[in-house]
C-alpha positions as CSV (number, residue, x, y, z in Angstrom):
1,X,187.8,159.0,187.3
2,X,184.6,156.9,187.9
3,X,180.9,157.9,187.7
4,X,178.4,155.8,189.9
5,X,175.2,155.5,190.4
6,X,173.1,153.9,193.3
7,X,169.7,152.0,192.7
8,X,167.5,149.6,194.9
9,X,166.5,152.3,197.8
10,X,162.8,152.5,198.9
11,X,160.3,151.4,201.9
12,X,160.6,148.6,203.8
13,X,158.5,147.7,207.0
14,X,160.9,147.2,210.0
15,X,162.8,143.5,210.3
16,X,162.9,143.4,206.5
17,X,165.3,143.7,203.8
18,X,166.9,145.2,201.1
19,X,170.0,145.5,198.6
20,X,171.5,148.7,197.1
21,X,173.3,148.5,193.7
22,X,176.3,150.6,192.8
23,X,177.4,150.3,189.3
24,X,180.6,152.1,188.4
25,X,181.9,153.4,184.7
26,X,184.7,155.2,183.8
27,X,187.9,153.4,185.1
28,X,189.2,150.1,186.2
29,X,186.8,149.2,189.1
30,X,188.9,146.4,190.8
31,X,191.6,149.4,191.7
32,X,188.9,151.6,194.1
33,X,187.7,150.6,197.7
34,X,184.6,151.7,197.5
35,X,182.4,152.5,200.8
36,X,178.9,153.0,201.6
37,X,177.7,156.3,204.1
38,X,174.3,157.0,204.6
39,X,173.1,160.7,206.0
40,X,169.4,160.4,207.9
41,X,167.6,163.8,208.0
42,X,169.5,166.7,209.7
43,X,172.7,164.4,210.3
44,X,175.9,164.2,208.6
45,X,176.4,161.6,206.8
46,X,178.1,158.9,208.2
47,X,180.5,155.7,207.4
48,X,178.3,152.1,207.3
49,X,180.6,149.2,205.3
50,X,183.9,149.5,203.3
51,X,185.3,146.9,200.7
52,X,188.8,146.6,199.4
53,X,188.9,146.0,195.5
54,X,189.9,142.7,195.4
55,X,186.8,141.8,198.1
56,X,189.6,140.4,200.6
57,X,188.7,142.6,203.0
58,X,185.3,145.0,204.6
59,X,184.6,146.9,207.5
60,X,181.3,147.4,209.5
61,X,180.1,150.4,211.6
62,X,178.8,149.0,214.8
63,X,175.5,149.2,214.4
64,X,175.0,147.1,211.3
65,X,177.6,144.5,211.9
66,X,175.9,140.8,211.7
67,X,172.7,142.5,209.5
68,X,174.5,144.3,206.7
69,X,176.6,142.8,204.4
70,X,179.1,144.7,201.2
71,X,179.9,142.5,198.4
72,X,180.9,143.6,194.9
73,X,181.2,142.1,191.3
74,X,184.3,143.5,189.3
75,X,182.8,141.6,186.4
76,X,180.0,143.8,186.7
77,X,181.4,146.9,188.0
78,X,178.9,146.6,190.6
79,X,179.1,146.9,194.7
80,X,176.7,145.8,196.7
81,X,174.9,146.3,200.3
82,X,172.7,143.6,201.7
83,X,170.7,145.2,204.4
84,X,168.6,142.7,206.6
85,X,166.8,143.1,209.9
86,X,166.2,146.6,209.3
87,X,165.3,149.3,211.8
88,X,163.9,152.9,211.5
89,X,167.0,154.3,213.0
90,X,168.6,152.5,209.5
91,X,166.0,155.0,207.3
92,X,168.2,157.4,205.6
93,X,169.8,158.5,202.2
94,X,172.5,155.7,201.0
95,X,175.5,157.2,199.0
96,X,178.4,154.5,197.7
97,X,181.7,156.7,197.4
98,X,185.2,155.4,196.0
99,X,188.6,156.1,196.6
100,X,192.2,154.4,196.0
101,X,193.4,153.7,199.1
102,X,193.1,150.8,201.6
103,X,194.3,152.8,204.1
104,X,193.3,154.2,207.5
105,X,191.4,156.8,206.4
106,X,189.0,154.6,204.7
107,X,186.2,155.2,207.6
108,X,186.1,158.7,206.7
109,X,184.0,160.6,204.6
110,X,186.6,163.2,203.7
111,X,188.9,160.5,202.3
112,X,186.7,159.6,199.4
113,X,186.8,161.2,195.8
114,X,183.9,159.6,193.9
115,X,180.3,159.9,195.0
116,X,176.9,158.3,193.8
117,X,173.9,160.5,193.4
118,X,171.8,159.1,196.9
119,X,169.8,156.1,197.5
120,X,166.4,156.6,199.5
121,X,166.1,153.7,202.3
122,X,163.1,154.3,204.7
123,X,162.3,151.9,207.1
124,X,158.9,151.7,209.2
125,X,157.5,150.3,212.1
């Protein structure tokens, strides 16, 4: 099992930036994918970036490709997501999830077993 936790959320005027942390405890790190959804207010919550554990490979929903950027630190147990450029329609709660497979399923929400507690991002104009 693995126990995360989220932290770097808050407000941000639009075009600027910020980074979520995800630290994980509880198991070898290196061995999940790990993913970040977000869920805005009376939406479900939907896939943004994915990274494999060994950071050789990520995937970006469409709408944040070329602004947002997963990295993670298996030294530190720690994943990552560099948001840049942000936009209002980016304002939402920020969850990292893990699971063990790189698979095709990785894009779903259903497919992951671990979930952080929520990150608040709210962007303004």
């Amino acid at each position: 099992q693995v126990q995360l936790v989220e932290s770097g959320g808050g407000l941000v005027q639009a075009g600027g930036s910020l980074r979520l942390s995800c630290a994980a405890s509880g198991d070898t790190f290196n061995s999940y994918v790990m993913g970040w959804f977000r869920q805005a207010p009376g939406k479900e919550r939907d896939f943004v970036a994915t990274i494999s554990g060994g950071s050789y490979s990520s995937n970006y929903t469409d709408s944040v490709k070329g602004r947002f950027l997963i990295s993670r630190d298996n030294a530190k147990n720690t994943v990552y997501l560099q948001m840049n450029s942000l936009k209002p329609e980016d304002t939402a709660v920020y969850y990292c999830a893990a699971r063990r497979l790189w698979d095709a399923r990785r894009f779903q929400r259903s497919a992951y077993d671990y979930w952080g507690q929520g990150s608040q991002v709210t962007v303004t104009t």
